[in-house]
N, C-alpha and C positions, 0 to 999 in steps of 0.2 A: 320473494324471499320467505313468505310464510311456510314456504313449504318444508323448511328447515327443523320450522319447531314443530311439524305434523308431526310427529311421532314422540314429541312430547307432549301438544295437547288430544290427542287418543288415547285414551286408556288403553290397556292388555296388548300393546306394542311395544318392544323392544327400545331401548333407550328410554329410559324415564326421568333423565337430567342431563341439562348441557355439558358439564362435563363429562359424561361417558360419553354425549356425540361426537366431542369433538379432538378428544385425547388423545385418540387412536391415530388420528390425522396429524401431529405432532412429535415426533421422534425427541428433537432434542427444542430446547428453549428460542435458539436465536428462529428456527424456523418455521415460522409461526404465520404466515402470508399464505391464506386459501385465494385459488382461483373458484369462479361457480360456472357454472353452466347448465341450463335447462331447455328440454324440449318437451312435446312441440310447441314451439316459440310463432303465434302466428296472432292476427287478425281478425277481427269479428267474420271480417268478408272473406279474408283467408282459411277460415277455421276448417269449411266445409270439403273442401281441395286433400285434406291431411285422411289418409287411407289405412297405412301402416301405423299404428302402434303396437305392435307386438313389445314384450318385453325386451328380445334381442336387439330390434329397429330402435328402442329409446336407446339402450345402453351402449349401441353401436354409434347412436349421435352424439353421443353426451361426448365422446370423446375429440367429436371435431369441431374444430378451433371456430368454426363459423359461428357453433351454440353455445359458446366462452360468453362470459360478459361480462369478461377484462381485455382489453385488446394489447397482444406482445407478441414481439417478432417471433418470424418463424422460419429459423433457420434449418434448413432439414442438412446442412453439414455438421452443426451446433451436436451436440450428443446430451441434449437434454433430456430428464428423467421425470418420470412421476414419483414423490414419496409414499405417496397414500392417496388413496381414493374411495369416497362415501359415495355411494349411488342410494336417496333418497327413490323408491319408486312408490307413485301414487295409484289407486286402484286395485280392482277385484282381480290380481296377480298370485297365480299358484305358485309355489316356495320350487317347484320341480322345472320351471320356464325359469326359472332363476340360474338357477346351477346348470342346467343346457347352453344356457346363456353366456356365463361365465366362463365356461368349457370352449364355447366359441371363438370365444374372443381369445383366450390363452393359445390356442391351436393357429389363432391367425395373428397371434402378436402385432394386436393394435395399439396395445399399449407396453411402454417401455419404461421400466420401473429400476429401480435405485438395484445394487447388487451389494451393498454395505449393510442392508439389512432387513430382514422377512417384509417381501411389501406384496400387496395383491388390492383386488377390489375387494370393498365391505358392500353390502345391501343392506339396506332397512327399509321395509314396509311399510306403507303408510294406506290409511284409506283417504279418500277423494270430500272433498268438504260436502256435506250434505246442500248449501246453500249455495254453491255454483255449479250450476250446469255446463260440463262440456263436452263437444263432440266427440274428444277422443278417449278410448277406453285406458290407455294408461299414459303417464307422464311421466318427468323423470328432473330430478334435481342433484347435479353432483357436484362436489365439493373436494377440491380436491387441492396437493400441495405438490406444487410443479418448480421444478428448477428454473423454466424459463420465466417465470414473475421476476428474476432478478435484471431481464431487460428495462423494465420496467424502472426502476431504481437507477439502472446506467445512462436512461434517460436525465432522468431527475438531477443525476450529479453534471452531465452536459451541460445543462442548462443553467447550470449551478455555476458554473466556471467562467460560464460566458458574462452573466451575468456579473459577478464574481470580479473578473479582469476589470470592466468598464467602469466599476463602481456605481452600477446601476441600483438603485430604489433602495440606498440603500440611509438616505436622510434619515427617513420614519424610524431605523433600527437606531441609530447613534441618537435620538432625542431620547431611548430609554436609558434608565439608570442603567442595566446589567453592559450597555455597551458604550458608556460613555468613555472610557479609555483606548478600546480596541474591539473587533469582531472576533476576536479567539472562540468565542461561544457557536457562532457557525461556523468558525474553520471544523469544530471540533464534533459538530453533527454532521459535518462531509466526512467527514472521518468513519462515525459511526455507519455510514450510510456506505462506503468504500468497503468496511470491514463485511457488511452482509453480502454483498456483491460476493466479493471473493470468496465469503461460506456458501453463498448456494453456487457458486463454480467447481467450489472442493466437494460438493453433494454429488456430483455427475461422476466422479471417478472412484474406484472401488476403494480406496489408502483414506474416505475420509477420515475414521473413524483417527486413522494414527496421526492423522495432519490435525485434527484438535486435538489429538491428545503433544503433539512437539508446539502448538501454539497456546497452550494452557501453561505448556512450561517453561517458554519463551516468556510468558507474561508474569510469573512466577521471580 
């Protein structure tokens, strides 16, 4: 994950503060859940095996699920979306293998991005740490904000429920003062946890923008 702040500790590279990295990658408030991914992902003993790095070959990995390192289903009926995507690349990479690159990928629509509002890949540069040596000439770190992370969470409330029904582990909570009455305080983060769910459901279709706007004024 250092490779995150590469391009904030090199000088004369683009982003020079965490919040230019990562703002861009954020649309609206509640959406705020990055996926990463990086290659190549390998082995001291595996290292030597790895051929391709071209710039195309990172940024054509970075997108499949195997070089994730969040694990979420992957439903290919599912119509989920990328919001934004940061492709950290590391090494001696010319800015013109970038944009051949990107052109690539747009031409084979590898990636499927939101229609509610301007989304594409971003690149940032980075050079390769002088103090590790490795075999491959370029790498790649991407950062990115996906609709399907919200399985993830639909996870978490299952398990929630089940748990939940049996009245399982849940002694240790009623010994605290905040729940010595009742558990309303975790009915009340399933709740909050429900509510993101169905915002990143409403992220995949193109009416988000009006469906927060009739649930602002619903809450209103």
């Amino acid at each position: 994950m250092s490779v995150s702040t590469a391009t904030l500790r090199y000088p004369s590279y683009m982003n020079n503060d965490l919040i230019g990295l990562i703002s861009p990658l954020i649309p609206t408030p509640r959406l705020h859940f990055l996926m990463t991914g990086y290659t190549p992902l390998s082995s001291e003993q595996e290292a030597t095996s790895i051929r391709k790095t071209t710039v195309l070959d990172v940024m054509r990995r970075l997108l499949q699920p195997k070089n994730m390192m969040v694990s979420t289903a992957h439903d290919r009926n599912a119509q989920q979306r990328y919001i934004s995507i940061l492709n950290i690349i590391q090494g001696e990479v010319d800015p013109g293998q970038v944009h051949k690159s990107l052109q690539r990928i747009r031409e084979r629509k590898l990636a499927n991005f939101i229609t509610w509002s301007p989304a594409s890949i971003q690149v940032a540069l980075s050079r390769k740490s002088p103090y590790i040596q490795t075999p491959h000439r370029v790498s790649g770190l991407m950062l990115a904000n996906h609709t399907n992370i919200s399985s993830l969470f639909k996870n978490a409330l299952k398990q929630y429920d089940k748990l939940r029904k049996r009245e399982a582990f849940l002694d240790q909570f009623r010994r605290e003062e905040i729940f010595a009455e009742n558990l309303n305080e975790l009915d009340e983060s399933r709740d909050v946890v429900q509510d993101l769910v169905e915002e990143y459901e409403a992220a995949t279709k193109s009416d988000y923008l009006q469906w927060g706007l009739n649930k602002l004024t619903q809450g209103q």
